[in-house]
C-alpha positions in Angstrom: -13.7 62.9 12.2 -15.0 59.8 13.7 -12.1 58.9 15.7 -12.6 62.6 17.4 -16.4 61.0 18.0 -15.3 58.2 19.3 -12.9 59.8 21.7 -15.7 62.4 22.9 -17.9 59.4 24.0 -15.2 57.3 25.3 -14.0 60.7 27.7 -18.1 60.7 28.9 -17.8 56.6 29.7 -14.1 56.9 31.6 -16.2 59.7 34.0 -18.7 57.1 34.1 -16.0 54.4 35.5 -14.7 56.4 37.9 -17.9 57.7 39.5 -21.4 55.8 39.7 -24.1 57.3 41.2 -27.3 55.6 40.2 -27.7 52.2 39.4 -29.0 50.5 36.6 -29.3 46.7 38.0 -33.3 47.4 38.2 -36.2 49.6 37.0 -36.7 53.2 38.8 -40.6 53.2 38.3 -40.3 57.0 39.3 -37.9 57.4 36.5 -40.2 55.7 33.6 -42.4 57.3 31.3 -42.3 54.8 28.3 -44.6 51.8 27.7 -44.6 48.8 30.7 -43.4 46.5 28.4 -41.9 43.4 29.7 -37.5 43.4 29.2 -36.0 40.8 29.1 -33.5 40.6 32.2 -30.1 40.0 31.8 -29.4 36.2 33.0 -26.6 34.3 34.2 -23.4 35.9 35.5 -22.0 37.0 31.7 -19.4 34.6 32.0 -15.2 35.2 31.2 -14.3 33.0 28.3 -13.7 33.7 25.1 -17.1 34.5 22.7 -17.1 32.1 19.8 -20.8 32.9 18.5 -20.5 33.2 14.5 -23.0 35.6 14.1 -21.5 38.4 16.3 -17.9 38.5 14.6 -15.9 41.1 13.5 -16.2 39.9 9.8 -19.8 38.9 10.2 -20.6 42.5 11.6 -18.9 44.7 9.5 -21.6 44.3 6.4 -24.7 45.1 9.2 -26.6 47.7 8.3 -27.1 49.7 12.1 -30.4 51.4 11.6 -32.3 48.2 11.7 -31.9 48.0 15.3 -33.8 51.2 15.7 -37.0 50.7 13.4 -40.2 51.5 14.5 -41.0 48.4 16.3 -38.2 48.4 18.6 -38.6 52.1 19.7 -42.3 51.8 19.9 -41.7 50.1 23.1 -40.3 53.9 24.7 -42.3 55.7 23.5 -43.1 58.0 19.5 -40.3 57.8 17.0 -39.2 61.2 15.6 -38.4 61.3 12.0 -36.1 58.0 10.8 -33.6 57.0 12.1 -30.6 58.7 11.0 -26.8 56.6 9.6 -23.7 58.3 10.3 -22.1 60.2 7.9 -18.6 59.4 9.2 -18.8 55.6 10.0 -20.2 52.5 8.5 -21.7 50.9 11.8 -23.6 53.7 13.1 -27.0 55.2 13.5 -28.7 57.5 16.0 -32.7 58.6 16.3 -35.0 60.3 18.9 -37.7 59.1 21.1 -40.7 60.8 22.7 -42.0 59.1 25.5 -45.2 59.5 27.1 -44.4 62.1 29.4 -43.4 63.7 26.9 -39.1 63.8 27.6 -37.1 62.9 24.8 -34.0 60.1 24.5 -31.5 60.6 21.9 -30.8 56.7 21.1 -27.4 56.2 18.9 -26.4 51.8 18.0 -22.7 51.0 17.3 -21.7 48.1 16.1 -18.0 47.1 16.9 -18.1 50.0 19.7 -15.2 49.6 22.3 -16.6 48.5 25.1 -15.4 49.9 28.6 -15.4 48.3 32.1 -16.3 44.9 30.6 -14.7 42.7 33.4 -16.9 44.8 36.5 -19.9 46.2 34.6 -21.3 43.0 33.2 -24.6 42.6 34.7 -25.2 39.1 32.7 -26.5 38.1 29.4 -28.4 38.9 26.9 -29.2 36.1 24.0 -25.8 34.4 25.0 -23.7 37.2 25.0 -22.3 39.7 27.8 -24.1 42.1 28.9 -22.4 45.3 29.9 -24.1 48.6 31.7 -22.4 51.6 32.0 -24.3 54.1 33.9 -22.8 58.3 34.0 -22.3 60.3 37.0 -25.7 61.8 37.0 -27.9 58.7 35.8 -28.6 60.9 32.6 -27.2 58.6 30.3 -26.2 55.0 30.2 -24.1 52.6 27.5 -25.3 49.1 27.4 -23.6 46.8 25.2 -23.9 43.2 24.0 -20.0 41.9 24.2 -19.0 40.6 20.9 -15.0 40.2 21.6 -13.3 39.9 24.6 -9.7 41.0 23.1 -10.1 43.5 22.1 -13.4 44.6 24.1 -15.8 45.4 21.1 -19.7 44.9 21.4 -23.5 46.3 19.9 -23.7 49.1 21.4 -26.2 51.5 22.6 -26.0 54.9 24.5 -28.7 56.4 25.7 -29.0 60.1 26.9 -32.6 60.1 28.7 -32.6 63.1 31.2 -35.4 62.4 34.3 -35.7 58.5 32.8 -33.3 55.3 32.9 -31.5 55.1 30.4 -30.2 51.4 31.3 -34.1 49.8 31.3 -34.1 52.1 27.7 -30.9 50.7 26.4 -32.2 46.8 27.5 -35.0 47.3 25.6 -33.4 47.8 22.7 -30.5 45.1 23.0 -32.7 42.3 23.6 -34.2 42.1 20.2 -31.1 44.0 18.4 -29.1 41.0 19.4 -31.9 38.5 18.5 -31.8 39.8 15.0 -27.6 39.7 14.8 -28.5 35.8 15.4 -31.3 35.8 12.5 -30.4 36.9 9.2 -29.7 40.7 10.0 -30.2 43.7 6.9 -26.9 43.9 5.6 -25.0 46.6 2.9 -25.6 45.5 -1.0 -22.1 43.1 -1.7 -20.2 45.9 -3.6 -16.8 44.2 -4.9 -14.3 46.0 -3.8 -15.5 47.7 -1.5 -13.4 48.2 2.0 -16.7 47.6 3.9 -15.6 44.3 4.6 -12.1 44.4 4.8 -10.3 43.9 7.8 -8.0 46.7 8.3 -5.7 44.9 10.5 -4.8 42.9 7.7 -4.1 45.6 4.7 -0.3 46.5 6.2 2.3 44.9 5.4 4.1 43.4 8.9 7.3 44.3 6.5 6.3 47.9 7.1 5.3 47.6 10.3 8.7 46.3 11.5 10.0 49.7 10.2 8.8 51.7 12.4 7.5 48.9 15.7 8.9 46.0 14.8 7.3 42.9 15.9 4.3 44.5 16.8 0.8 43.0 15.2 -2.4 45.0 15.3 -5.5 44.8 17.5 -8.8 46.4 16.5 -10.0 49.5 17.5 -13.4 48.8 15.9 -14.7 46.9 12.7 -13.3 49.3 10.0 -9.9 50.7 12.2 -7.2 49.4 13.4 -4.1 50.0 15.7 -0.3 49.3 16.2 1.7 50.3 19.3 1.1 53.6 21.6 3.8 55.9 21.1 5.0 55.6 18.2 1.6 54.6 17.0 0.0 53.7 13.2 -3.4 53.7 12.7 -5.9 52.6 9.7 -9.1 53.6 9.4 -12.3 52.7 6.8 -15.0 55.6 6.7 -17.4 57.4 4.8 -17.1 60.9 3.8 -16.7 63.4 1.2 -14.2 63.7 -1.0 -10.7 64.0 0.5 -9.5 67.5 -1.1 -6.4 69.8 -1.0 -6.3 72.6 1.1 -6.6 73.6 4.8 -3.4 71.6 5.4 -4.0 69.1 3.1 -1.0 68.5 0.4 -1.1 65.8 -1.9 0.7 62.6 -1.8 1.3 59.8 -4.1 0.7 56.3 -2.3 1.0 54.7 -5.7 -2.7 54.6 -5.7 -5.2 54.9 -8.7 -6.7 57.8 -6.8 -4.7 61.3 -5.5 -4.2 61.1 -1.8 -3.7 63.7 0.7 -1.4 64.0 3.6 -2.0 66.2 6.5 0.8 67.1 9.6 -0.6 67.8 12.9 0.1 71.0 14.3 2.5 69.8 17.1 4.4 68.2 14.0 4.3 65.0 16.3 1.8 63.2 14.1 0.4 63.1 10.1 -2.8 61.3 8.4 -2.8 60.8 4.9 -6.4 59.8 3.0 -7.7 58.7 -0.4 -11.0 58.1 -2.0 -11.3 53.8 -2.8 -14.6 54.1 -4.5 -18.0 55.6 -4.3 -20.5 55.0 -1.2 -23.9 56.8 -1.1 -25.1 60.2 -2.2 -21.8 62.2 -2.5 -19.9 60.5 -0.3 -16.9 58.2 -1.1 -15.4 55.4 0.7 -12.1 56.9 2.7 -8.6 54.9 3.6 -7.1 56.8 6.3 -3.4 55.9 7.5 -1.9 57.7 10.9 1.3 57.6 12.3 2.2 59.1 15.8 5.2 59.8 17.3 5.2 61.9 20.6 8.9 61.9 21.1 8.9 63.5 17.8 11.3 66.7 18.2 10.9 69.1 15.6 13.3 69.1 12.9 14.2 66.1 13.7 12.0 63.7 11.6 9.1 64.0 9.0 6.1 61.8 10.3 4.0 62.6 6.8 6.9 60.4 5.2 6.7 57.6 7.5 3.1 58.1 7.1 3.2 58.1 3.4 5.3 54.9 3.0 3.4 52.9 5.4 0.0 54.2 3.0 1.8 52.9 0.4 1.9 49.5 1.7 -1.9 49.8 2.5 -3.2 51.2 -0.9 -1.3 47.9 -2.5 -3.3 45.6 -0.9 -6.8 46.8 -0.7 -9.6 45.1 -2.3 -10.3 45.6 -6.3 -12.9 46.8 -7.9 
């Protein structure tokens, strides 16, 4: 569910690389129809060595709650909130909200934190409270990512996308870094410390290399954000930390034992190339539960020729035994 987010947004930003048509290096006054407040520009040339700033880290981020960055102070400056700001109900580090500026056009305004962050080496435009600052305008000028690099490898950053149709979205999305990242570097709003919970685990670290070397041996993990994780290409295992209801039977979902305290479900894709399997960890908020999500992927698969759900299962196995307690 998020991962098929992700991948939607991540499609709209490759576009974006291949074919720039507006700029976003300085304000389009014909373009702007929220306050003239002052933002701050983007200094310095952004720099190519590695970030060590302790406040911006994968571990240090992962317990940040996201819909501080758009409270009613920070979108004052483009124009009339409308409603709050909303969290994802699929993913830990995200939030989106609406603006109405004051010619009356409307930005939808959506913070990630751990986002991937494309084009980083030839979009950075400078920096922004010591980190990189990335801008990644679309086709039509529409809409426009700009990021605050947190990790250089992988690229991850605070993210926000903007989707301001007859505005600029890149002096919108500056606006809202600026003081984002000024509150990542003082004392940031973070999650109640649940124990146990897998909000601050680091999914990279929850599989066994044992059980990696089964299937890719020798090959470690890189993030894919700050509650997923990923092994190879093709074959491929993925892990993944969410939010969401209650992982139930049916629609292709068959049970599976990962030795777990909780039932977990196992699900084959429909090329028979690839299976998830998920479990409930423990409660979240409302009615939704925290979810452990394990992938493998195979493309070479042939049918009848291999059973990814039980390579999927086994490696799940090796996950549910070392996540964090209650």
């Amino acid at each position: 569910m998020a991962h098929a987010l992700k991948l939607g947004r991540l499609f709209a930003l490759v576009a974006a690389g291949v074919l720039v048509l507006t700029a976003c290096g300085g304000p389009q006054l014909g373009k702007e129809n929220f306050p003239r407040t002052t933002v701050p520009a983007a200094s310095g040339d952004g720099g190519s060595g590695p970030i060590t700033d302790a406040a911006v880290t994968t571990g240090a981020l992962r317990p940040v709650l996201p819909c501080q960055f758009l409270d009613t102070a920070s979108l004052s400056a483009l124009g009339t909130p409308e409603g709050e700001p909303a969290a994802s109900s699929v993913r830990f580090d995200e939030c989106s909200t609406k603006v109405r500026d004051a010619g009356g056009k409307e930005l939808s305004v959506d913070v990630q934190l751990g986002a991937i962050v494309l084009f980083a080496s030839d979009k950075t435009t400078g920096q922004v409270g010591g980190l990189p600052q990335v801008e990644v305008p679309d086709t039509t000028g529409g809409s426009c990512e700009v990021s605050a690099l947190t990790s250089r490898d992988p690229s991850l950053g605070v993210a926000f996308e903007i989707d301001y149709p007859g505005g600029d979205p890149c002096r919108a999305g500056r606006t809202l870094l600026a003081p984002a990242v000024d509150k990542l570097h003082n004392s940031p709003q973070k999650y109640p410390d649940v124990k146990g919970s897998v909000l601050t685990a680091d999914a990279c670290a929850v599989l066994d290399q044992s059980a990696v070397d089964t299937v890719l041996k020798g090959t470690k993990g890189g993030a894919t954000g700050l509650h997923s994780c990923q092994w190879g290409n093709s074959p491929n295992i993925t892990v993944m930390f969410f939010p969401a209801l209650p992982p139930l039977e049916g629609d292709g979902w068959l049970k599976a034992d990962v030795g777990g305290a909780n039932q977990a479900y196992a699900k084959k894709g429909t090329a028979g190339t690839d299976c998830k399997v998920e479990w409930q960890h423990r409660p979240w908020q409302g009615d939704h539960v925290e979810v452990v999500q394990v992938g493998f992927t195979d493309y070479d698969l042939k049918p009848g020729m291999g059973d990814p759900c039980a390579t999927a299962t086994t490696l799940a196995k090796s996950v549910a035994g070392n996540l964090p307690r209650p």
